[in-house]
N, CA, C and O of each residue as an XYZ file, in Angstrom:
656
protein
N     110.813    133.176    129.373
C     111.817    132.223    128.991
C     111.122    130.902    128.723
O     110.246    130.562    129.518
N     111.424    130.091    127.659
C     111.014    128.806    127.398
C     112.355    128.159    127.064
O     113.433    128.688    126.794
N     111.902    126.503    127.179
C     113.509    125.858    126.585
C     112.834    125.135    126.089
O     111.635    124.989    126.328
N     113.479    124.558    125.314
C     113.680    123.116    124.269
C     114.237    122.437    124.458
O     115.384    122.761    124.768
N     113.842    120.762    124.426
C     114.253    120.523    124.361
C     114.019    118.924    124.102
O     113.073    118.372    124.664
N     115.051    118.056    123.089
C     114.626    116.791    122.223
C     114.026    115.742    123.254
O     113.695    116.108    124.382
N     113.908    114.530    122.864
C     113.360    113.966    123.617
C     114.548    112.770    124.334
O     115.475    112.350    123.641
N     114.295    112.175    126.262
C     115.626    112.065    126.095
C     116.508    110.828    125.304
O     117.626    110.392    125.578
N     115.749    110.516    124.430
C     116.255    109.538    123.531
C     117.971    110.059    122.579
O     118.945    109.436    122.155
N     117.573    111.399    122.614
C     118.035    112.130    121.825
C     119.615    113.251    122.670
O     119.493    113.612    123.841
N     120.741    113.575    121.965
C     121.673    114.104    123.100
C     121.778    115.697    123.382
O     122.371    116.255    124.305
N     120.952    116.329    122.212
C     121.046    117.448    122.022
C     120.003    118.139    123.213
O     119.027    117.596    123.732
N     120.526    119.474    123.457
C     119.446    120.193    123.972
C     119.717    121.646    124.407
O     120.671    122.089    125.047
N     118.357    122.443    123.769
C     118.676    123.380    123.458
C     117.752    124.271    124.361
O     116.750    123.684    124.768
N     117.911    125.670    124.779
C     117.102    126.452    125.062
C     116.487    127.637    124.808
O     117.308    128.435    124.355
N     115.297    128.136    124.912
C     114.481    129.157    123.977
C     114.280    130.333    125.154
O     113.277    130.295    125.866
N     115.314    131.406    125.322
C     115.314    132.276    126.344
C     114.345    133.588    125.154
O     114.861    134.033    124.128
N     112.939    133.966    125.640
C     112.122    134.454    124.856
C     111.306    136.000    125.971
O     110.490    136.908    125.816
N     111.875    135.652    126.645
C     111.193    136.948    127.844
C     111.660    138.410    127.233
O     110.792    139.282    127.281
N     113.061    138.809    126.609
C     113.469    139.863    126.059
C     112.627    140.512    125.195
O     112.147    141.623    125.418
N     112.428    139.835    124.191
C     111.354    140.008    122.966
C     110.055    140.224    123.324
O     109.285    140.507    122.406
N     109.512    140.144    124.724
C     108.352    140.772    125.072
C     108.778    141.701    125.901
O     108.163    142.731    125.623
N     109.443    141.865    126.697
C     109.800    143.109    127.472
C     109.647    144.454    127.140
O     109.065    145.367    127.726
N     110.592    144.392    125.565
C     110.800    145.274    124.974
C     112.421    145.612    125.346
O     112.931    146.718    125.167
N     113.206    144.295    125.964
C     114.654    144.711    126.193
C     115.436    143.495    124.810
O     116.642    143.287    124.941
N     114.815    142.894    123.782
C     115.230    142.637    122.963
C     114.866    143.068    121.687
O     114.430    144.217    121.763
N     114.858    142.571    120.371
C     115.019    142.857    119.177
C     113.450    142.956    118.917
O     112.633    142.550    119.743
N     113.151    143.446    117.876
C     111.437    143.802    117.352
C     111.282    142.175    116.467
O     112.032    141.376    115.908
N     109.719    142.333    116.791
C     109.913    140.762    116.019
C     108.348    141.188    115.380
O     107.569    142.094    115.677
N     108.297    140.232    114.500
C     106.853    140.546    113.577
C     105.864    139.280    114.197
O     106.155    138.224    114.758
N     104.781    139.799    113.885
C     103.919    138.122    113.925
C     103.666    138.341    112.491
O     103.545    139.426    111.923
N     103.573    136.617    111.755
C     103.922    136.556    110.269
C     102.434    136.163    109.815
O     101.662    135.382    110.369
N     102.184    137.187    108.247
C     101.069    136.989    107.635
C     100.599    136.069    107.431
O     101.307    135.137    107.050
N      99.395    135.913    107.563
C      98.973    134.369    107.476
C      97.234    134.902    106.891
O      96.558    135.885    107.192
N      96.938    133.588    105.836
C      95.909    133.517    105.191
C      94.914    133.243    105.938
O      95.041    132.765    107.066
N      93.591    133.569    105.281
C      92.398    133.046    105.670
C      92.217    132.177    106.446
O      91.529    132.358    107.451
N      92.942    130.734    106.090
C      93.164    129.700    106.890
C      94.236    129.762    108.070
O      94.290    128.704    108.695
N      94.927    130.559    108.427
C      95.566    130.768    109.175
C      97.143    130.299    109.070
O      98.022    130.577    109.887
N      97.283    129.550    107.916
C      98.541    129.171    107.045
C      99.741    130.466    106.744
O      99.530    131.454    106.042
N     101.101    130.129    107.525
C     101.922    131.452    107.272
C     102.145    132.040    105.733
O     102.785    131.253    105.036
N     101.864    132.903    105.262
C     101.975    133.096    103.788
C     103.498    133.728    103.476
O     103.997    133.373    102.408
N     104.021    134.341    104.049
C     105.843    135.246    104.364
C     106.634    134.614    105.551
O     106.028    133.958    106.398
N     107.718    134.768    105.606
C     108.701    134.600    106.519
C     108.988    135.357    107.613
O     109.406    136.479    107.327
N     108.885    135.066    108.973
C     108.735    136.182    109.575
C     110.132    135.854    111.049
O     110.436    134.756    111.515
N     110.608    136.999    111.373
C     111.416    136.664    112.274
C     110.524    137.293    113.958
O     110.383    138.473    114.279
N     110.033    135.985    114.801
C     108.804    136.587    115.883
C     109.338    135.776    117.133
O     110.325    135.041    117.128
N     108.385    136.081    118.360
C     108.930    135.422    119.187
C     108.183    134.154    119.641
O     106.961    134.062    119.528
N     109.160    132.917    120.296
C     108.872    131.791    120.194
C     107.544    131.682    120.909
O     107.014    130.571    120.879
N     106.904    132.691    121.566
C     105.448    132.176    121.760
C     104.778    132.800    120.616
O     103.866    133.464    121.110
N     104.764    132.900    119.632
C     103.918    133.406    118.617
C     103.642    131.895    117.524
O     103.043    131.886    116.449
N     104.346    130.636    118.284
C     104.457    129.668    117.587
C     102.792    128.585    117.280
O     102.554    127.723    118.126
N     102.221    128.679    116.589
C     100.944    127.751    116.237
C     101.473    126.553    115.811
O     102.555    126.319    115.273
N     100.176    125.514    116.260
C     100.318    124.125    115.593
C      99.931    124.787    114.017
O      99.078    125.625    113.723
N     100.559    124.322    113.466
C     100.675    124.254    111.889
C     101.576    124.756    111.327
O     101.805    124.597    110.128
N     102.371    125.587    112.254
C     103.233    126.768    111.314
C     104.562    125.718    111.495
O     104.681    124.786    112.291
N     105.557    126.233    110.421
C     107.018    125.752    110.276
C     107.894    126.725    110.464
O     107.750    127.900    110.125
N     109.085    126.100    111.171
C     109.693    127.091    111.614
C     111.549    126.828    111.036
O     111.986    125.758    110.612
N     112.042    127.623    111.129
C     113.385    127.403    111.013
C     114.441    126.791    111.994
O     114.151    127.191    113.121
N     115.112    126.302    112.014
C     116.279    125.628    112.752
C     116.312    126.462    114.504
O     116.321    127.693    114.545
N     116.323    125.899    115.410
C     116.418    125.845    116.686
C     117.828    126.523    116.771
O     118.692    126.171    115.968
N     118.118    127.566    117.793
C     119.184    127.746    118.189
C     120.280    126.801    118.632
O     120.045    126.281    119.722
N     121.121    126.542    118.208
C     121.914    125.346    118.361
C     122.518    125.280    119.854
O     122.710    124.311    120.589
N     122.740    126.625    120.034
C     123.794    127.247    121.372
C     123.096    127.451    122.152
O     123.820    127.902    123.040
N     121.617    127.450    122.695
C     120.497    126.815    123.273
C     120.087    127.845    123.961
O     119.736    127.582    125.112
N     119.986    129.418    123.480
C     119.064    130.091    123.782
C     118.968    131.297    122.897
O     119.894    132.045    122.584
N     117.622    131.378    122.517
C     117.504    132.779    121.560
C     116.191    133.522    122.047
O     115.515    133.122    122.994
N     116.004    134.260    121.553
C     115.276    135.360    122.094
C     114.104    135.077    121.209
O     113.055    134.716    121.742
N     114.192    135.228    119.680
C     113.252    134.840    118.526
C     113.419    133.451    117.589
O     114.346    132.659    117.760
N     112.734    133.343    116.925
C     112.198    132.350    116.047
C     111.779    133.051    114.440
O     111.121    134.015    114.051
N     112.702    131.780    113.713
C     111.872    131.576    112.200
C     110.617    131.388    111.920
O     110.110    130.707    112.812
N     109.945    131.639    111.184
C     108.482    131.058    111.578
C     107.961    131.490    109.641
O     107.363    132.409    109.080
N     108.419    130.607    109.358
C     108.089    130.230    107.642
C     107.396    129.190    107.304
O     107.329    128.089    107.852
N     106.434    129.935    105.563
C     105.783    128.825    104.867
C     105.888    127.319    104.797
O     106.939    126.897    104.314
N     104.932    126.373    105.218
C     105.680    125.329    105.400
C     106.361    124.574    104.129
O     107.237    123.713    104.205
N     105.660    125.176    102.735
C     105.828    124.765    101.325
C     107.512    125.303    101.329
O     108.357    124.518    100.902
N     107.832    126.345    101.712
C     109.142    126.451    101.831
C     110.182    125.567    102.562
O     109.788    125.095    103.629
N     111.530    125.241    102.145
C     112.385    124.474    103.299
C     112.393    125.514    104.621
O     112.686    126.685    104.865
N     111.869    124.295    105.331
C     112.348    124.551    107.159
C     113.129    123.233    107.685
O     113.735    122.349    107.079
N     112.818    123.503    109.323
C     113.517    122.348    109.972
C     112.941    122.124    110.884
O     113.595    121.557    111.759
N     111.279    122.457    111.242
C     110.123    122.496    111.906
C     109.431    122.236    112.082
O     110.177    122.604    112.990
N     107.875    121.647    112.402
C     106.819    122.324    111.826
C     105.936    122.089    113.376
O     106.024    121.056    114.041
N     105.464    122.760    113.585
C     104.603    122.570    114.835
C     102.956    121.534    115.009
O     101.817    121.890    114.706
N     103.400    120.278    115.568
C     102.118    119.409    115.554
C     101.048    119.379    116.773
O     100.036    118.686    116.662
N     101.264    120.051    117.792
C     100.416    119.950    118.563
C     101.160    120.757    120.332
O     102.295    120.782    120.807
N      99.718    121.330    120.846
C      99.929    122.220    121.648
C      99.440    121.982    123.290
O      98.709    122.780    123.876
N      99.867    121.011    123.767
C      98.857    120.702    124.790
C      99.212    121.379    126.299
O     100.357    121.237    126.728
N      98.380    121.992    126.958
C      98.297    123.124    127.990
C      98.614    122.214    129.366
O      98.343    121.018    129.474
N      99.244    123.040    130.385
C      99.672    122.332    131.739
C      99.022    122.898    132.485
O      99.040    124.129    132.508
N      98.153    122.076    133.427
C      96.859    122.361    133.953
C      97.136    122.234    135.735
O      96.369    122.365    136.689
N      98.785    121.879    135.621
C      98.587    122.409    137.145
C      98.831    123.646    137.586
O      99.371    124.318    136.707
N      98.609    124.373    138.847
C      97.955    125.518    139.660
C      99.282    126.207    139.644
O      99.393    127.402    139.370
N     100.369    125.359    139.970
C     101.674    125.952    140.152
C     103.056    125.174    139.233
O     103.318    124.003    138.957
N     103.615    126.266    139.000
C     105.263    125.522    138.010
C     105.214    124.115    138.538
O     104.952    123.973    139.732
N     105.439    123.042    137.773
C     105.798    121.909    138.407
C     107.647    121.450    138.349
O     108.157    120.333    138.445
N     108.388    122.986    138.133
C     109.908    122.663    138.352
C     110.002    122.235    136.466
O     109.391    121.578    135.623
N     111.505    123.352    136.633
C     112.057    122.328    135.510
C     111.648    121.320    134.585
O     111.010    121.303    133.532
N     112.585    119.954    135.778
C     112.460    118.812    135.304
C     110.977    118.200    134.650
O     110.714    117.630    133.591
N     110.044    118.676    136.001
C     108.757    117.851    135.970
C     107.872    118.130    134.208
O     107.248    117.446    133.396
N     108.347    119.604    134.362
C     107.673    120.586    133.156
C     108.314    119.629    131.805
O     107.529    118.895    131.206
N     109.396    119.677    131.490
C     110.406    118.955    130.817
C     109.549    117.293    130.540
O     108.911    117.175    129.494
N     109.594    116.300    131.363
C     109.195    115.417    131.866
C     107.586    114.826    130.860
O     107.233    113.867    130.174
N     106.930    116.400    131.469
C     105.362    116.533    130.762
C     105.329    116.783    129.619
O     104.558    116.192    128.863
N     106.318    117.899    129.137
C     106.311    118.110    127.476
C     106.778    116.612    126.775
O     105.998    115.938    126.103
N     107.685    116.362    126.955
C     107.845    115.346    126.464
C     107.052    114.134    126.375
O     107.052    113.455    125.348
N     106.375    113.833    127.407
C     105.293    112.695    127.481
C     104.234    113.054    126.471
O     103.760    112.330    125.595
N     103.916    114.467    126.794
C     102.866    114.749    125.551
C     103.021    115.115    124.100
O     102.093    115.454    123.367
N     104.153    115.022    123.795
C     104.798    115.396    122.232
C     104.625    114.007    121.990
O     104.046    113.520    121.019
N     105.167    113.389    122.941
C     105.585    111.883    121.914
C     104.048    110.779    122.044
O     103.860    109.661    121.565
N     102.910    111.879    123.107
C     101.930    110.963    122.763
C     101.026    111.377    121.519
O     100.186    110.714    120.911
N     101.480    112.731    121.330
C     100.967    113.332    119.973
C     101.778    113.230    118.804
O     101.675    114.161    118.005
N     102.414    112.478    118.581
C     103.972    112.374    117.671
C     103.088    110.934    116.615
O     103.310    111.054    115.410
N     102.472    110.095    116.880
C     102.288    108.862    116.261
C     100.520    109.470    115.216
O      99.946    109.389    114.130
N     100.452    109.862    116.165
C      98.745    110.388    115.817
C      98.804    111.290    114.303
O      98.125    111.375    113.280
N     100.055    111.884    114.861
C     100.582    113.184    113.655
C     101.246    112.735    112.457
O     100.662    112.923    111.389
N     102.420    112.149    112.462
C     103.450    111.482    111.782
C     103.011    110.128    110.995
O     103.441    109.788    109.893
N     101.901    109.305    111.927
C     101.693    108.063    111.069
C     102.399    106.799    111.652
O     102.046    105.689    111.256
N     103.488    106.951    112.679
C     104.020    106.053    113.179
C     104.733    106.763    114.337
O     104.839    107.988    114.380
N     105.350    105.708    115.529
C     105.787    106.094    116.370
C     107.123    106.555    116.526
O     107.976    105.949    115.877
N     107.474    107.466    117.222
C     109.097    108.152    117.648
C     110.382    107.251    117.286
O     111.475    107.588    116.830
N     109.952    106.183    117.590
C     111.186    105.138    117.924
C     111.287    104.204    116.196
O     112.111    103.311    115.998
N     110.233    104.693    115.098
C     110.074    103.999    114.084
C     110.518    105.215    113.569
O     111.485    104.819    112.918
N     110.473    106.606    113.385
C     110.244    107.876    112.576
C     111.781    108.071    112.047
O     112.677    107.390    112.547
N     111.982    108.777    111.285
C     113.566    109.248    110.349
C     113.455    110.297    111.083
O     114.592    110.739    111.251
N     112.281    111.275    111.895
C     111.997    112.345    112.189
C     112.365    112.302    113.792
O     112.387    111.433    114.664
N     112.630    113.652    113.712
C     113.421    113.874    115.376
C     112.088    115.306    116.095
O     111.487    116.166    115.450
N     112.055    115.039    117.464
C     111.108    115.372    117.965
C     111.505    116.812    118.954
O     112.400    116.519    119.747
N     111.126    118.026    119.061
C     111.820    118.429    120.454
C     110.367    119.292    120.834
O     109.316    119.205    120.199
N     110.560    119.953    121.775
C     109.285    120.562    122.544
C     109.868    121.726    123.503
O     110.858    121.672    124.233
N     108.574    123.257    123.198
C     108.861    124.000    124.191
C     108.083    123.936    125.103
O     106.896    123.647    125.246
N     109.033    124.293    125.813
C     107.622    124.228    127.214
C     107.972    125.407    128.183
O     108.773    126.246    127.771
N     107.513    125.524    129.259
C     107.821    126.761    130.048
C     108.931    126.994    130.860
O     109.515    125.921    131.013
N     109.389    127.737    131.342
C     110.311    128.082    132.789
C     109.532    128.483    133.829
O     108.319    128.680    133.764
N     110.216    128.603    134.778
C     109.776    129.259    135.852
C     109.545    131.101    135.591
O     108.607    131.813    135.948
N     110.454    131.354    135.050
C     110.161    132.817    134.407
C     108.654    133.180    133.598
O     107.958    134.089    134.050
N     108.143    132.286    132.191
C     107.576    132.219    131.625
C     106.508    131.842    132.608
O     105.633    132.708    132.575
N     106.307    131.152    133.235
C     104.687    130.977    133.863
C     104.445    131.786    134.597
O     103.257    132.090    134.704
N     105.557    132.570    135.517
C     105.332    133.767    135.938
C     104.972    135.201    135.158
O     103.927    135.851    135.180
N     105.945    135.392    134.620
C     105.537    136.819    133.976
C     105.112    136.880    132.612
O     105.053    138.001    132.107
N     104.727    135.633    131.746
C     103.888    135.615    130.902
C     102.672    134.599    130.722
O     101.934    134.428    129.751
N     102.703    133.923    132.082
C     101.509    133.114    132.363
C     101.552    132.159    131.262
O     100.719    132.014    130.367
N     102.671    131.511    131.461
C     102.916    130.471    129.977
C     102.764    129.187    130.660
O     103.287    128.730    131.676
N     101.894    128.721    129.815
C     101.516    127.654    130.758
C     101.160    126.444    128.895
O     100.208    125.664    128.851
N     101.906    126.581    127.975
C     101.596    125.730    126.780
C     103.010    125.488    126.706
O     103.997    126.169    126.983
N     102.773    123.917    126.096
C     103.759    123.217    125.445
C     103.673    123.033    124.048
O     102.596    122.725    123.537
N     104.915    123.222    123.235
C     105.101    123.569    121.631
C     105.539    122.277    121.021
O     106.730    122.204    120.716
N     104.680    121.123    120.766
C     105.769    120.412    120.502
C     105.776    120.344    118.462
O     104.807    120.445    117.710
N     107.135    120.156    118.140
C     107.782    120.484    116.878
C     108.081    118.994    116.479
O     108.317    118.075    117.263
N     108.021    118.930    115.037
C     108.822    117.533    114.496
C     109.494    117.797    112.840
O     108.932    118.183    111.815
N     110.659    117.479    113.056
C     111.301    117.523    111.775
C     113.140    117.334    111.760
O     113.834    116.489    112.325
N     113.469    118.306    111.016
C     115.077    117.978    111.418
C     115.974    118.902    111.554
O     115.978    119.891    110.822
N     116.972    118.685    112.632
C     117.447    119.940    112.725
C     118.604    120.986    111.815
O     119.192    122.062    111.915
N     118.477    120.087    111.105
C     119.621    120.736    109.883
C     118.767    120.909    108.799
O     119.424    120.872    107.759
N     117.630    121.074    108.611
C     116.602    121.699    107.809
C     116.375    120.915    107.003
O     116.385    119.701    107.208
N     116.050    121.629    105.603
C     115.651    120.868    104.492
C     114.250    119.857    104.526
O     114.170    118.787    103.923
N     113.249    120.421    105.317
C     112.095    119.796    105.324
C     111.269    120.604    104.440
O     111.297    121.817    104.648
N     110.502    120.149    103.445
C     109.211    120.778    102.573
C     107.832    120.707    102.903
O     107.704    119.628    102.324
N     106.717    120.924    103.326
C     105.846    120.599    103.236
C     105.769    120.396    104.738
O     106.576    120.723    105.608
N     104.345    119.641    104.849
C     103.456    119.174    106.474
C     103.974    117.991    106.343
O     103.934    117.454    105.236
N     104.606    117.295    107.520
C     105.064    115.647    108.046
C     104.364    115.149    108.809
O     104.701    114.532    109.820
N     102.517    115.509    108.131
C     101.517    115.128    108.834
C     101.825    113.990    107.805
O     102.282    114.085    106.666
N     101.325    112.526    108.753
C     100.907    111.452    107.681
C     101.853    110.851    107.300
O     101.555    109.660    107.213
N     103.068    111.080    106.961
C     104.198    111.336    106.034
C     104.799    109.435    106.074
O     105.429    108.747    105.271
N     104.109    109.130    107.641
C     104.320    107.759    108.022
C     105.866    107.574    107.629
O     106.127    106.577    106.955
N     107.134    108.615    108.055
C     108.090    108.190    108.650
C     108.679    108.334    109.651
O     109.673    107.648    109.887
């Protein structure tokens, strides 16, 4: 299980229940072709840990938990795109909140570096997966996903740089 969720600037929040899709007690999911460079080349429906910095993804479950993920070309419209992945290096779950707490500190310290300007300047909205207590247990998930774009889609391209 992972959740999502915006930053708390933001009112929305959503969650990424993803343990099914590895079990084998949810739906089959693909991991999506990707070039030489490791760039998604097809559209693939996979599960939310199959998510890389670079790839774009489709719209977040609104109703705040899904099992899988969009995970499309970024030249194509999404509502995604994944900027950076930074790992939680303590020994044990640090809870919820704390986990929550950390993703967020580290999205939005990787958010200015990426984008060109900071959170509180951007048109762009920020959210981040990070782990559960489930996920660090039985899939030793111990990475945070953080995403930038919008949630009603219609993004083209990398919003590296994009300086909004």
């Amino acid at each position: 299980m992972r959740h999502a969720r915006p930053p708390a600037v933001l009112a929305v929040t959503a969650a990424l229940l993803v343990a099914g899709g590895l079990t084998g007690c949810g739906p089959t999911t693909t991991d999506p072709p990707r070039d030489g460079l490791g760039r998604v080349t097809e559209s693939a429906r996979t599960s939310a840990f199959a998510v890389e910095v670079g790839d774009c993804t489709g719209p977040l479950d609104a109703s705040g938990t899904t099992e899988t993920i969009d995970i499309l070309p970024c030249d194509a419209p999404h509502a995604f795109e994944a900027y950076a992945s930074p790992r939680i290096t303590e020994p044990t779950y640090p809870g919820l909140d704390a986990t929550a707490a950390l993703a967020e500190r580290e999205c939005r310290s990787a958010f200015a570096a990426f984008v060109g300007v900071p959170l509180e300047r951007s048109r762009w909205t920020m959210k981040h997966l990070y782990p559960t207590q489930r996920s660090w247990d039985e899939q030793t998930d111990r990475e945070v996903v953080c995403l930038v774009g919008r949630a009603s889609g219609g993004v083209t391209g990398s919003l590296k740089d994009t300086r909004e």
